[in-house]
C-alpha positions in Angstrom: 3.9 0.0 -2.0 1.1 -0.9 -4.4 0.3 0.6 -8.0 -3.6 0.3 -9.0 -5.1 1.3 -12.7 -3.8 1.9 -15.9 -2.7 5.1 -15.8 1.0 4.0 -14.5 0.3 0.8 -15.4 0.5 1.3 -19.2 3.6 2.6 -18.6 4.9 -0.7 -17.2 3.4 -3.1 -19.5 5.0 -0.7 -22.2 8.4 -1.9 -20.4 7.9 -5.5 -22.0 5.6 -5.1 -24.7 2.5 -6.3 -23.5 -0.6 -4.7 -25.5 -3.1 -2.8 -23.5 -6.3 -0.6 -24.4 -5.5 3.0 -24.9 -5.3 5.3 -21.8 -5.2 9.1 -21.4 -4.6 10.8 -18.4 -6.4 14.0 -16.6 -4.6 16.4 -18.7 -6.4 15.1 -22.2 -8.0 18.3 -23.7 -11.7 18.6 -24.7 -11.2 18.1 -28.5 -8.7 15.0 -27.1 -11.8 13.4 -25.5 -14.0 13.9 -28.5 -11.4 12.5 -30.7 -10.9 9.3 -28.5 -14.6 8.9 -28.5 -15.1 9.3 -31.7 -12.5 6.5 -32.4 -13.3 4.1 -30.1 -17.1 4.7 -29.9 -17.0 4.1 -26.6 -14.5 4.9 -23.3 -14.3 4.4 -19.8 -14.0 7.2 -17.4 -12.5 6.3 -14.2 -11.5 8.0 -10.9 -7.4 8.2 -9.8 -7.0 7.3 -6.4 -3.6 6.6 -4.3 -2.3 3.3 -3.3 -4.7 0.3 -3.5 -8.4 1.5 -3.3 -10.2 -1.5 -5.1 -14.2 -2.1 -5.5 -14.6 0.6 -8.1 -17.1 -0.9 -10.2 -19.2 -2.2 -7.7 -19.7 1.4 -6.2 -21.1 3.1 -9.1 -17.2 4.8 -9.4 -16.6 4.1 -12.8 -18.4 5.5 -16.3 -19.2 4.9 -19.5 -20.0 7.2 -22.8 -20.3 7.2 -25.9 -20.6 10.6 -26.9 -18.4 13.9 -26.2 -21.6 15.1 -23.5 -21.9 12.1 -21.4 -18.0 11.9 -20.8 -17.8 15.2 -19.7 -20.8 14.9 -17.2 -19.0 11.5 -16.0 -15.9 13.4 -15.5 -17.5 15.9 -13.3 -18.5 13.5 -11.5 -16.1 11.4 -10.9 -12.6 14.1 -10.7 -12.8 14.6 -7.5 -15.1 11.6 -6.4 -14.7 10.2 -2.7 -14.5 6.3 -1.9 -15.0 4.4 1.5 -13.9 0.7 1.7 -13.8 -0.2 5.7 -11.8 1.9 7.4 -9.9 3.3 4.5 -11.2 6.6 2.7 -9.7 8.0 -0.5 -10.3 11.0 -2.6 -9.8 11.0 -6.1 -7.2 13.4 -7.9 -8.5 13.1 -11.7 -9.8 10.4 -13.9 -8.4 8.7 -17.0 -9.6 8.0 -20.0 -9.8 4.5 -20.8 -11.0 2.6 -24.8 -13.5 0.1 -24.3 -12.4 -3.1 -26.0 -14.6 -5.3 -27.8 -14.5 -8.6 -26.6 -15.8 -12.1 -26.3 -13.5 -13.6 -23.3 -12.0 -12.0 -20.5 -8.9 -14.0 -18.6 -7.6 -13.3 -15.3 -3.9 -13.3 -14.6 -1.5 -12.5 -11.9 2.2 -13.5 -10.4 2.8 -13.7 -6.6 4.6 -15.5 -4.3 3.9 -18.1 -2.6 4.4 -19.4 1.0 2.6 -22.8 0.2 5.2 -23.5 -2.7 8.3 -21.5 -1.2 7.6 -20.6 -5.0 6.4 -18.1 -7.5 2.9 -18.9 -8.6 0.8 -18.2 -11.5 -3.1 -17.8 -10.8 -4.7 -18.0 -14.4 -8.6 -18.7 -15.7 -10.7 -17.7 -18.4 -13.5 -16.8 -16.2 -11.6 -13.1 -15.6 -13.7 -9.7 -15.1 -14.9 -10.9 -11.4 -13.5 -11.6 -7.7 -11.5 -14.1 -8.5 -12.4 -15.4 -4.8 -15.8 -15.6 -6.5 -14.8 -18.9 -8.8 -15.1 -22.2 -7.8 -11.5 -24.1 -7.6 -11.9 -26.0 -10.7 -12.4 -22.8 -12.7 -8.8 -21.6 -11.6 -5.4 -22.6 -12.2 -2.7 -22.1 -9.6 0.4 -23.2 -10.9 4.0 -22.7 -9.4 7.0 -22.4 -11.0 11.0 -22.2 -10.5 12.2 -18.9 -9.9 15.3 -19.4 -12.0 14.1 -20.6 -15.7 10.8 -18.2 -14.6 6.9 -18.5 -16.0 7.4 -20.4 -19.3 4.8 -20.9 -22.5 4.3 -24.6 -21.7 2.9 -23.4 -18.3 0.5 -20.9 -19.7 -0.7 -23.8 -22.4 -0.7 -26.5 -19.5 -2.8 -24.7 -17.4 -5.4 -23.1 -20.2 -6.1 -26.6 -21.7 -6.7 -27.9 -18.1 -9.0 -25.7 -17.8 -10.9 -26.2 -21.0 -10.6 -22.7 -22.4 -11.4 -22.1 -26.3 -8.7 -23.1 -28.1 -9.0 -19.7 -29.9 -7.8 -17.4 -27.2 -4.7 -20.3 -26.2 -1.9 -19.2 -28.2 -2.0 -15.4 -28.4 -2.2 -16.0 -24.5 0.9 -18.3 -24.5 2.3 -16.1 -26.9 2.0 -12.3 -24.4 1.8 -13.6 -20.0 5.6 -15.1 -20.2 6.3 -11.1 -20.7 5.0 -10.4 -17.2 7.4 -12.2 -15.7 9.7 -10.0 -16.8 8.2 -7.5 -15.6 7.4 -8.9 -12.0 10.9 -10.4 -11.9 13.1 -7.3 -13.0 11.5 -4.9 -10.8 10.8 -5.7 -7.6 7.4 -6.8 -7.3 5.9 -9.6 -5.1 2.5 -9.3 -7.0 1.2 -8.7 -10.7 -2.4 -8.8 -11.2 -4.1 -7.8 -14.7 -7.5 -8.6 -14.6 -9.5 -8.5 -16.8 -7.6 -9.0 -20.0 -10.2 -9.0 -23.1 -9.7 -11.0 -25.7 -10.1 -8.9 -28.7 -11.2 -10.4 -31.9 -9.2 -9.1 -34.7 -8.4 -10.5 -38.9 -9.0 -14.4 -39.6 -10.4 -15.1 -35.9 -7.1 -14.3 -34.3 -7.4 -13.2 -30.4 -5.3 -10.4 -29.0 -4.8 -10.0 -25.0 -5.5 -6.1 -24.4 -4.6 -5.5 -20.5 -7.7 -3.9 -19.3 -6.8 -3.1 -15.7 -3.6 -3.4 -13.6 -2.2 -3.8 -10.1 1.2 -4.5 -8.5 3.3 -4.6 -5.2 6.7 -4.2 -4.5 8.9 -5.3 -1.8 10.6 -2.1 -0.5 13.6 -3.9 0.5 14.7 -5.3 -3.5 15.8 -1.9 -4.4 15.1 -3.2 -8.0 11.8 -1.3 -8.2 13.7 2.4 -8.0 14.9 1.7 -11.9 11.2 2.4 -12.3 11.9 5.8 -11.5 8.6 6.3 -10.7 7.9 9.6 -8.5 7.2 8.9 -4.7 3.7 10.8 -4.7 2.7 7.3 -6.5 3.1 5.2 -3.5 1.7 7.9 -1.0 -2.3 6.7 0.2 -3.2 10.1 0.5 -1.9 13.6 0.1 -1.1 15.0 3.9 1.9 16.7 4.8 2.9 14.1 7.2 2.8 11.4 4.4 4.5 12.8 1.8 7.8 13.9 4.1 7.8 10.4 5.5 7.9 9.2 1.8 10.7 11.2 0.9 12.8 9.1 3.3 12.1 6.3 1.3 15.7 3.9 1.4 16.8 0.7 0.8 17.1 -0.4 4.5 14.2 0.2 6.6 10.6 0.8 5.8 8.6 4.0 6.1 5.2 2.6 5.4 2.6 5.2 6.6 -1.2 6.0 6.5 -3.2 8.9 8.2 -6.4 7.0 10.5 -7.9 9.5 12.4 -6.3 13.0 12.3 -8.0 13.5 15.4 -6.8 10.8 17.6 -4.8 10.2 20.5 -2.5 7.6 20.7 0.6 8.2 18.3 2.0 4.5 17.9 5.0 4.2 15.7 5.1 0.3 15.1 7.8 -2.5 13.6 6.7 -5.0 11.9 4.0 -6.0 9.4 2.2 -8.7 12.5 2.3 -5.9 15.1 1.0 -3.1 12.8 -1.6 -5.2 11.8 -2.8 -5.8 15.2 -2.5 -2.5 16.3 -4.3 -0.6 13.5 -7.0 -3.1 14.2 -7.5 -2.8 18.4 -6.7 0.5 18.7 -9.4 2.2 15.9 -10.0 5.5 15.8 -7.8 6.2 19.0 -4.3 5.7 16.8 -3.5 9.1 14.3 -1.7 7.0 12.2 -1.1 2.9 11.3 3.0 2.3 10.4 5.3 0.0 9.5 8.9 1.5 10.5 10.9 -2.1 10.6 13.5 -3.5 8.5 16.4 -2.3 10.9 16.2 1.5 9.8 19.7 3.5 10.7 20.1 6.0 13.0 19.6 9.0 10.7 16.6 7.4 9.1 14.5 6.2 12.9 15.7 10.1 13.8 14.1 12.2 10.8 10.9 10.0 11.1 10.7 10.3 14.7 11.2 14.5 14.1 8.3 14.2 11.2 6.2 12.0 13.6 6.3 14.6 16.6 6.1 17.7 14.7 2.6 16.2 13.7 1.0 14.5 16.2 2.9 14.5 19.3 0.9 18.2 20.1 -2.6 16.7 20.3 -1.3 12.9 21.8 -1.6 11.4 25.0 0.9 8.4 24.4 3.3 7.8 22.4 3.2 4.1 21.9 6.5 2.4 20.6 5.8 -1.5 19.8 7.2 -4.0 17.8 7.5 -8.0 18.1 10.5 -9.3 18.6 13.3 -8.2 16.2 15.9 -10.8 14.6 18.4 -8.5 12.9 16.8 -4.7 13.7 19.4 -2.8 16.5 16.7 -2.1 19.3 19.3 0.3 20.7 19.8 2.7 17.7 16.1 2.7 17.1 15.1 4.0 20.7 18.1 5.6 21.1 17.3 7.8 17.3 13.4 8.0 19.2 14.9 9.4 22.3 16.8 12.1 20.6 14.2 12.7 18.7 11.6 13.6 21.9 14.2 15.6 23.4 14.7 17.9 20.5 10.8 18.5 20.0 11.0 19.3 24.3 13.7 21.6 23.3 11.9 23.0 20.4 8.5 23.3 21.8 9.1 23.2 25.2 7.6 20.3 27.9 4.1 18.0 26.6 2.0 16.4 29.2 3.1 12.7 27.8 2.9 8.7 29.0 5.3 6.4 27.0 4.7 3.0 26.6 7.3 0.9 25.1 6.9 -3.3 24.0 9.6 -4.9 22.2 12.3 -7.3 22.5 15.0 -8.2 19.8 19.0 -7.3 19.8 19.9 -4.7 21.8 16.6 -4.5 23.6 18.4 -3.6 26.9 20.4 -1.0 26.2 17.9 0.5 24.3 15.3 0.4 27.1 18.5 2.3 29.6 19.0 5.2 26.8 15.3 5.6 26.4 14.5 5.5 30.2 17.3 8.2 31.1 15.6 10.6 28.2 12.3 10.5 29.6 13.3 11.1 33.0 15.0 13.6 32.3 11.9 15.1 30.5 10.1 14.3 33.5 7.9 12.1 31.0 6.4 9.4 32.7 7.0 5.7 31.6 5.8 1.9 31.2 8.2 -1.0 29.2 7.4 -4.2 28.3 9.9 -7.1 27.0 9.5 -9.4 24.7 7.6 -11.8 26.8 4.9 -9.2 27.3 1.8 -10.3 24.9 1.2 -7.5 22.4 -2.6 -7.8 23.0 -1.9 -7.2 26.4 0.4 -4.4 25.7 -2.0 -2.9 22.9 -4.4 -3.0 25.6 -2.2 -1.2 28.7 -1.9 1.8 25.8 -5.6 2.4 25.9 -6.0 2.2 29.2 -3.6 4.7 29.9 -5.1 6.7 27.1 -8.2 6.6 28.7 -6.6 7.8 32.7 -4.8 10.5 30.5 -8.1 12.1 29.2 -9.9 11.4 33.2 -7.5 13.5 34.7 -4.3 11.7 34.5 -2.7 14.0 31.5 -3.7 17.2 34.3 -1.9 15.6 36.6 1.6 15.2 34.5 1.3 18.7 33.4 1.3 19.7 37.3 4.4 17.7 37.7 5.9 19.3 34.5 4.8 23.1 35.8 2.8 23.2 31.8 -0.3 24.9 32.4 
């Protein structure tokens, strides 16, 4: 669940008081956009895409003007603009509007947590407006902190003066970043990037830190980040049917992380855990329709409307529905397969008998009884099976699921549709 760009950023920073440059949205009138250049004598045009599509500028995907004519050629261009980074293709839905801010330094800043530190950490230099993997270590400060007295001035100060930044841009900094931790900590995120902030000069050589761009992620599981409010349609990577019903199941236990691969492929793999859908996305390609994250211990209800969303989509055009997770510490195996069980059966019942192979690998609580309730739905569905424990590799597993992928499209899928009578 990430949130790129200003244009719901400004409304967060707003939440703690932290200046920013001004930004307008898609619905800004022609006369609005030829006021706000005329102000500012110069703005920003940039595309709005879901979830966290990064590598804008270097793409040619953002635009400058400074006069009425060239922002509305730039907004042509970029409203509906498409953007490929690896494997992951977004389509804009609108631009903002965004004041360019005079400047002389630019500062990189950003809150996560940290597994090194078992901490909090703040990642701060004055080298911002790049990678920051593109610094050397000396020009970055990584400093942790205690979670319970949170990111303090001294810290800020500390770390600037280690870092030999001008002494001008040092206290309006120490002054503005502690807010952000109130903003991280209050809400649910587990990472606050603003980069760059620009240092505008303003009356007597005083710097002020104007938030330039924005990006966060939340853990799904704090339920802290719903006092955002913020509409679901924010967190959705695109805008299919299939994702935005699996967003609307969005609850505090259990995840419903989705994205849309291949809208043509064959292997429907509903997966648990962050590890295993990582490895999965990855070795099975453009085979899988979709890459998921459905861990977290879901309830019955929940594993049951996704599994009914998942199969009124894909399950037509799949060959094998692939079930895989590591092994689970606190998810119910049983209530997860048995809520996917009941969930095959009704589409059967609905839309009568599929030509199907299920493979199944995952171990945890429950695992057992799970496996038995699954088992006696798919025979009874006449839906033939493979299931592997938790001392199955999930490489090896991963790997079983395209093979049989591959015997379903040379003749094996004909050959369960014989047994089913489906012509």
């Amino acid at each position: 669940m990430q949130i790129t760009g200003m244009l719901w950023g400004r409304k967060l920073l707003d939440l703690v008081e932290y200046p920013h440059s001004e930004v307008r949205g898609p619905e800004l009138s022609v006369d609005e956009i030829k006021d706000m250049v005329k102000r500012h004598g110069e703005i920003f045009i940039k595309p709005v895409f879901k979830g966290g599509v990064g590598k804008k500028g270097k793409s040619g995907l953002i635009g400058r003007a400074k006069n009425f004519t060239d922002a509305l050629k730039e907004k042509e261009r970029l409203y509906f603009a498409e953007h490929k980074i690896g494997n992951i293709s977004a389509k804009s839905e609108g631009v903002t509007y965004e004041a360019a801010v005079p400047a002389d330094h630019e500062v990189y800043f950003s809150i996560s947590d940290s597994t090194v530190y078992r901490s909090p950490i703040m990642t701060l230099t004055h080298h911002g407006g790049v990678d920051i993997e593109e610094l050397p270590e000396d020009k970055i400060a990584v400093v942790p902190f205690d979670a319970l007295t949170g990111l303090k001035a001294f810290h800020v100060s500390n770390a600037l003066v280690e870092l030999g930044a001008p002494s001008e841009i040092i206290s309006s900094l120490v002054q503005n970043l502690p807010k952000l931790w109130d903003l991280y900590n209050n809400y649910g995120m587990i990472m606050l990037e603003l980069n760059p902030i620009r240092m505008m000069p303003g009356k007597g050589g005083r710097y002020a830190p104007v938030a330039c761009d924005f990006k966060c992620a939340f853990d799904q599981d704090d339920p802290a980040w719903k006092r955002l409010e913020l509409p679901s349609h924010v967190f959705a990577e695109d805008n299919s049917e299939f994702e935005q019903e699996i967003n609307q199941l969005r609850t505090y236990q259990g995840q419903s992380d989705v994205y849309v691969i291949n809208d043509k492929g064959s292997i429907t793999a509903p997966t648990f855990g962050g590890g295993a859908n990582a490895m999965v996305t990855e070795l099975l390609g453009e085979t899988a329709t979709i890459s998921s994250d459905f861990g977290g211990n879901p309830p019955y209800e929940k594993m049951n409307e996704i599994s009914n969303i998942t199969f009124k989509h894909w399950l037509e055009q799949s060959n094998v529905l692939f079930i895989i997770g590591g092994k689970a510490n606190n998810t119910d195996i049983f209530e997860t397969l048995r809520a996917i069980g009941d969930g095959l059966r009704t589409y059967f019942q609905k839309n009568g008998p599929k030509p199907l192979f299920v493979v199944v690998g995952r171990g945890g609580p429950n695992v057992i009884r799970g496996m038995a309730y699954l088992r006696d739905v798919l025979e009874s569905l006449g839906v033939p099976y493979r299931f592997f424990g938790h001392d199955s590799a999930m490489s090896e597993v991963i790997n079983y699921a395209m093979a049989i992928n591959k015997w379903m499209m040379g003749g094996g899928k004909k050959e369960i549709a014989a047994k089913m009578n489906v012509k």
